[in-house]
C-alpha positions as a Python dict, from the first residue, in 0.01 Angstrom:
ca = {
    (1, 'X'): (0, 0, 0),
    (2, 'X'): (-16, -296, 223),
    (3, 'X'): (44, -300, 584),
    (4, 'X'): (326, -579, 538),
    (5, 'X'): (538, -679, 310),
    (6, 'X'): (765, -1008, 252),
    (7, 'X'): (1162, -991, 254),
    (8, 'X'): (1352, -1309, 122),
    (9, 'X'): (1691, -1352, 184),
    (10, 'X'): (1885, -1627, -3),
    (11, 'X'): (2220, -1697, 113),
    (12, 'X'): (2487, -1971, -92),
    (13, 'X'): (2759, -2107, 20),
    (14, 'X'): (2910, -1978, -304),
    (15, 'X'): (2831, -1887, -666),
    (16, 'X'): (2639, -1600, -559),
    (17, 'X'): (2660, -1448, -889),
    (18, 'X'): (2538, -1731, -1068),
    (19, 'X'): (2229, -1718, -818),
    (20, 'X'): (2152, -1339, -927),
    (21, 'X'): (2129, -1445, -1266),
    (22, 'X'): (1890, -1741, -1183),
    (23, 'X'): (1694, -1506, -935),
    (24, 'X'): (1665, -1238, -1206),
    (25, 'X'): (1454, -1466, -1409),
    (26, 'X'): (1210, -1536, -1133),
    (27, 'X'): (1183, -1193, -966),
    (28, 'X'): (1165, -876, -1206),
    (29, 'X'): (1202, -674, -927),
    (30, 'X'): (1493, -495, -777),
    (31, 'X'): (1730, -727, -553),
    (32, 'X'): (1965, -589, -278),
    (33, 'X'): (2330, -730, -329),
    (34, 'X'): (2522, -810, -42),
    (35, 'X'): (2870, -962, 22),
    (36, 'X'): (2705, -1272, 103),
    (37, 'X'): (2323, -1273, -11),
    (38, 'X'): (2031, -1181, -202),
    (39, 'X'): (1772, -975, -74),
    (40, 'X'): (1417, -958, -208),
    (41, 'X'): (1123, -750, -125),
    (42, 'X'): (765, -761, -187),
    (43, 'X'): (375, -737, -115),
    (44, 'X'): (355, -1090, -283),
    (45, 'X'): (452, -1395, -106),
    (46, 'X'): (819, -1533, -200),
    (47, 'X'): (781, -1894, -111),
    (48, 'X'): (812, -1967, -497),
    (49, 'X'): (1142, -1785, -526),
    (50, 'X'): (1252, -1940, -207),
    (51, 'X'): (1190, -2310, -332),
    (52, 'X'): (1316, -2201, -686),
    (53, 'X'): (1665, -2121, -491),
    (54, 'X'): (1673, -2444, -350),
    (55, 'X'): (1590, -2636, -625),
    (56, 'X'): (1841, -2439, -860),
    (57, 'X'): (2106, -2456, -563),
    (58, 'X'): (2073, -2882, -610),
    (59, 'X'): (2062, -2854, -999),
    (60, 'X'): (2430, -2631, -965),
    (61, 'X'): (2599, -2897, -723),
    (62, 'X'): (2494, -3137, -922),
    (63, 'X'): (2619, -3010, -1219),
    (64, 'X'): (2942, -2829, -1063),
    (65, 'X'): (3030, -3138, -897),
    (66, 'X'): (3041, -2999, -543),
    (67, 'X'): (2842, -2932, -232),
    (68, 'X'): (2632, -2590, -245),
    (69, 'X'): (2421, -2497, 48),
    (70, 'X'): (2124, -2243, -2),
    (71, 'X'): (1972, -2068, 380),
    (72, 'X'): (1673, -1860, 256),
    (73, 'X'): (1483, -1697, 538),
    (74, 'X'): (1176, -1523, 499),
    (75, 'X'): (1066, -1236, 732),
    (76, 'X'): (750, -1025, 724),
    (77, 'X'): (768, -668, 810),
    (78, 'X'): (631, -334, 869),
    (79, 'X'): (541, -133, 548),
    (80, 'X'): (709, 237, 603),
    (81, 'X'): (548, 523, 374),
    (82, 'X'): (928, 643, 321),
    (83, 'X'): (773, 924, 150),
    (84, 'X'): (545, 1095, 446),
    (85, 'X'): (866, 1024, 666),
    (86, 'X'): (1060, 1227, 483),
    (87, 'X'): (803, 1472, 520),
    (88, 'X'): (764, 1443, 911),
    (89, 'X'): (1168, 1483, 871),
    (90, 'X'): (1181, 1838, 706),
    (91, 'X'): (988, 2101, 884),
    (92, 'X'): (973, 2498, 826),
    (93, 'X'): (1236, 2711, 954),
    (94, 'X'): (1210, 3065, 1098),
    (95, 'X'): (1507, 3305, 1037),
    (96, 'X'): (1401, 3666, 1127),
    (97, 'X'): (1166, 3776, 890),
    (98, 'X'): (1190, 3493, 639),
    (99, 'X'): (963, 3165, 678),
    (100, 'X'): (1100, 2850, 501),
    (101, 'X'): (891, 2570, 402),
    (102, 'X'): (882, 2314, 191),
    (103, 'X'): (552, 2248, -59),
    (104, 'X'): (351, 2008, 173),
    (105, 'X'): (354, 2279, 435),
    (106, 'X'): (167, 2606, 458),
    (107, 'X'): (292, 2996, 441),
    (108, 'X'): (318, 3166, 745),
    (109, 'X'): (102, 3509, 787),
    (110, 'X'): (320, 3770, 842),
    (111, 'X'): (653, 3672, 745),
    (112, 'X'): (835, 3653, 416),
    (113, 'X'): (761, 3303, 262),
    (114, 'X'): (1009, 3102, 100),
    (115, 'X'): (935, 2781, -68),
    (116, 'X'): (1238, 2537, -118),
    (117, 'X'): (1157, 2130, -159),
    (118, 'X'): (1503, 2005, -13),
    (119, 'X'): (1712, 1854, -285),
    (120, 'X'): (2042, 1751, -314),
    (121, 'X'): (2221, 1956, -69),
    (122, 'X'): (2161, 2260, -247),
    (123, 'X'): (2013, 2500, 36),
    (124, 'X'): (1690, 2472, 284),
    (125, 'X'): (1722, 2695, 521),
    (126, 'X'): (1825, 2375, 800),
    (127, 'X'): (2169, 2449, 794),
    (128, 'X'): (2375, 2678, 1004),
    (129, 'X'): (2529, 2847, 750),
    (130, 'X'): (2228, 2890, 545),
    (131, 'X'): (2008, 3028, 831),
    (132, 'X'): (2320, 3216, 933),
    (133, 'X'): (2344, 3384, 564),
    (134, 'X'): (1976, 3443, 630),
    (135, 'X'): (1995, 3659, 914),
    (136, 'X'): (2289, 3857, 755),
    (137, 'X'): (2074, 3889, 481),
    (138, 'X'): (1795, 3999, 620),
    (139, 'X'): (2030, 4252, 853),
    (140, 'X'): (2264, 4417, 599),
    (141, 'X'): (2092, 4366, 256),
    (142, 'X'): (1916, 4730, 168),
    (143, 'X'): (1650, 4793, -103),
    (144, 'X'): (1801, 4866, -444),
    (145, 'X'): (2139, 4681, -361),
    (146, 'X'): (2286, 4546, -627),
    (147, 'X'): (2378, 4116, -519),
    (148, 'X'): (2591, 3859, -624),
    (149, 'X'): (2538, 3484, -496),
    (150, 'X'): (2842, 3287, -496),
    (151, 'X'): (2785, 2932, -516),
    (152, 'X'): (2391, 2987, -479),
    (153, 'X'): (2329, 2615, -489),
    (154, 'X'): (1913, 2633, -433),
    (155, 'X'): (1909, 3001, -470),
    (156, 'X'): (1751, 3051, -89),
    (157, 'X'): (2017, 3324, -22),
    (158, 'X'): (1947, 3509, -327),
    (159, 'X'): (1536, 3443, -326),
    (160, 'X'): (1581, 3651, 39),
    (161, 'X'): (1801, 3899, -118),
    (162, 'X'): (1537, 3975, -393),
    (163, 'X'): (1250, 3991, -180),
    (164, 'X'): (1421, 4266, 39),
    (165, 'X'): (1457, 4479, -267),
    (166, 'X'): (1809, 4329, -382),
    (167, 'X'): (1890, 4284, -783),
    (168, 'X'): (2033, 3961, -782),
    (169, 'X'): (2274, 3752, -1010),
    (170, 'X'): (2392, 3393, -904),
    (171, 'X'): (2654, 3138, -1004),
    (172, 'X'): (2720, 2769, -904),
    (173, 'X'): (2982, 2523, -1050),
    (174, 'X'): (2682, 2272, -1036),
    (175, 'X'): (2479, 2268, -1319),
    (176, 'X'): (2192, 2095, -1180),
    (177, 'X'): (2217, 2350, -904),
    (178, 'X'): (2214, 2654, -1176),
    (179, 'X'): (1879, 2543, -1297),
    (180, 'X'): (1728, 2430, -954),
    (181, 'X'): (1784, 2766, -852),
    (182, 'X'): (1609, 2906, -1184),
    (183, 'X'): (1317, 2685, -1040),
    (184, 'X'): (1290, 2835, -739),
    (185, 'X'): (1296, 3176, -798),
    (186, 'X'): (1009, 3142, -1027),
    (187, 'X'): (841, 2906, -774),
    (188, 'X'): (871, 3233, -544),
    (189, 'X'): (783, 3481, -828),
    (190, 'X'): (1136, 3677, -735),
    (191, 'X'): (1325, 3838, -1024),
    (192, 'X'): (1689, 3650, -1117),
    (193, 'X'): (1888, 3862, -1313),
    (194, 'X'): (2227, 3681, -1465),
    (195, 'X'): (2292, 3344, -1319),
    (196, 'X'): (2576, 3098, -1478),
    (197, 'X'): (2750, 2782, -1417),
    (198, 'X'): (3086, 2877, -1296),
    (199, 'X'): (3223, 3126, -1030),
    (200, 'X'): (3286, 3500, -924),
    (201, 'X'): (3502, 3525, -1253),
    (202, 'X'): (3227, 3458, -1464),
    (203, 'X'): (3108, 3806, -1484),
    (204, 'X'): (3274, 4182, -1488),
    (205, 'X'): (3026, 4358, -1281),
    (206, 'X'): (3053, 4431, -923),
    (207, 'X'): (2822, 4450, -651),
    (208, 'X'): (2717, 4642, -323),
    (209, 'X'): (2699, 4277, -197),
    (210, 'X'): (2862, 3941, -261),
    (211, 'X'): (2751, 3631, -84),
    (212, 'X'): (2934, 3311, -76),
    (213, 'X'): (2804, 3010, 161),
    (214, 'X'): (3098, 2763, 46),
    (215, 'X'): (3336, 2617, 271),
    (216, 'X'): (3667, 2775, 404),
    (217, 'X'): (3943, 2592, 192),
    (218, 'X'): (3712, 2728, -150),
    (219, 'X'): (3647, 3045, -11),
    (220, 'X'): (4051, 3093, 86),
    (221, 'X'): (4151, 3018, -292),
    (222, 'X'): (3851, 3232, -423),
    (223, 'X'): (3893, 3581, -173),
    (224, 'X'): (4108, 3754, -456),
    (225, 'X'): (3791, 3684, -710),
    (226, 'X'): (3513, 3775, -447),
    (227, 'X'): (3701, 4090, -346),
    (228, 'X'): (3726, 4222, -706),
    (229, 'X'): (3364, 4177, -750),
    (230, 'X'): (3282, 4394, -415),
    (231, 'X'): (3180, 4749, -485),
    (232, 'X'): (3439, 4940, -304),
    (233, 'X'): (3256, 5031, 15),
    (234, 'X'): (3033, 4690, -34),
    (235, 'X'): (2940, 4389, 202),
    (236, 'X'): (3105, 4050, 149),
    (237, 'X'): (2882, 3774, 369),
    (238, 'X'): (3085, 3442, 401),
    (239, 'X'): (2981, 3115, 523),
    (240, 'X'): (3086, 2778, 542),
    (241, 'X'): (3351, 2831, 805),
    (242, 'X'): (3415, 2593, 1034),
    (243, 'X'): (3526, 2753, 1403),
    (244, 'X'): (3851, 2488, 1353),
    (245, 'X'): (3951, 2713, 963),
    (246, 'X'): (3813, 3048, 1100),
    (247, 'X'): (4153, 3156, 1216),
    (248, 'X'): (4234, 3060, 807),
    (249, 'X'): (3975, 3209, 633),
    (250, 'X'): (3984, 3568, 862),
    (251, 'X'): (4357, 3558, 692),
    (252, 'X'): (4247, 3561, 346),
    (253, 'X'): (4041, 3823, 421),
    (254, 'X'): (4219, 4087, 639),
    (255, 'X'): (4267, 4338, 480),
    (256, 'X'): (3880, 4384, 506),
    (257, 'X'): (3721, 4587, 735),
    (258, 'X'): (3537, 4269, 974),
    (259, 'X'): (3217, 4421, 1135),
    (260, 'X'): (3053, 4081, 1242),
    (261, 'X'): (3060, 3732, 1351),
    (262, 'X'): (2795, 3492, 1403),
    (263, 'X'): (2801, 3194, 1506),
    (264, 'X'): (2628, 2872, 1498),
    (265, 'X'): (2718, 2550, 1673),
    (266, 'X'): (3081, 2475, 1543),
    (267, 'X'): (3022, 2719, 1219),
    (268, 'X'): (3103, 3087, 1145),
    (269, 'X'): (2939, 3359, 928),
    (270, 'X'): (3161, 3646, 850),
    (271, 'X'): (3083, 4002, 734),
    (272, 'X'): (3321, 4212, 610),
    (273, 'X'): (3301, 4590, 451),
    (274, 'X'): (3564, 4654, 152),
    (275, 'X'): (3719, 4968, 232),
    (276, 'X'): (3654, 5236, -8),
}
């Protein structure tokens, strides 16, 4: 990769359509489309393309009958590894007992290691909610428990359930979620029992513990289908709650027995016992 590369911007007074499709046939690359120009990046000089936009710009007045003016401007600029930014971007986070880190980073002696590549918005360990769901995890989750994870997007929740012992199923109403948890429990050699693409309702068993990092208006419509999936005398850990729909979601869920809140910036983790 080159330290610099060149960016071309063409600009027409009108007809910019007509200038993509001449610009296509000079530049196989991709082009940025904006309201008003076309913008064109590259290692390789662009004074061609520039002087071809000028030249085809004279050839379409001429033959439109009318005046077209072409501005290109060329700039040279900085070339960004995107890639290793990213990178510098996403660091390890430290919940308790559980390590998170991404592939490019090492395990941490001592703790229990979870590897999740961030993807999608599917679960790393960043977000309040998740690291909240962590620590309840890590707090309230027992050996031998039997888990559900609601909504598991990445799996993270359930990949710390299963190293503390838990037997874990998991559901998500994303299918590419589904199998990029599959991914990362094998990635962390952790056992997945039943996972699905759907909800709570997508199975008959219950649990000692049902986990559900959603968000409040979700988790309000689904408390009747979480509930009935809770063990009598089982742990329900919800997340997603914003402090402005906690007053909300503690209403779907009151006739549980509440035995914790944490909270995180403007977000709330609730645990609640179902009363045997």
């Amino acid at each position: 990769m080159n330290d610099t590369y060149y960016e071309l911007t063409i600009t027409p007074s009108n007809h910019l359509d007509l200038f993509l499709d001449f610009i296509q046939t000079l530049f196989p690359d991709t082009i940025e489309i904006t309201e008003t120009s076309l913008i064109l990046r590259s290692e390789e000089a662009l004074d061609e393309v520039a002087w071809g936009a000028k030249v085809f710009g004279e050839a379409l007045s001429e033959k439109l009958g009318e005046e077209i003016k072409v501005d290109t401007a060329i700039t040279v600029k900085e070339n960004v590894d995107w890639i290793a930014k990213y990178r510098e971007a996403i660091r390890p986070v430290e919940v308790g007992d559980f390590y998170v880190y991404p592939s490019w980073e090492a395990p941490k002696d001592g703790k229990r290691n979870i590897m999740i590549d961030p993807a999608l918005a599917f679960g790393s360990g960043h977000h309040e909610t998740t690291s909240s769901c962590l620590k309840a995890i890590s707090e309230y989750v027992k050996p031998g428990d039997s888990l559900l994870d609601v909504g598991c997007g990445s799996g993270i929740l359930g990949i710390a359930a299963a190293m503390l012992g838990a037997q874990v199923d998991a559901c998500d109403t994303d299918p590419l979620a589904v199998e990029n948890a599959q991914k990362n429990f094998a990635l962390n050699h952790q056992s997945l029992g039943a996972i699905w693409e759907g909800s709570a309702p997508g199975t008959q068993k219950s649990y000692n513990v049902v986990v559900a990092n959603i968000v409040a208006d979700v988790l309000r419509m689904i408390a009747k289908d979480l509930k009935k999936r809770t063990k009598e005398g089982g742990l329900l850990i919800l997340s997603g709650i914003l402090d402005t729909k906690e007053k909300m979601s503690e209403e779907a869920f009151n006739d549980l027995e509440l035995l914790e809140t944490i909270a995180n910036n403007e977000w709330r983790t609730k645990i609640y016992r179902k009363q045997g």
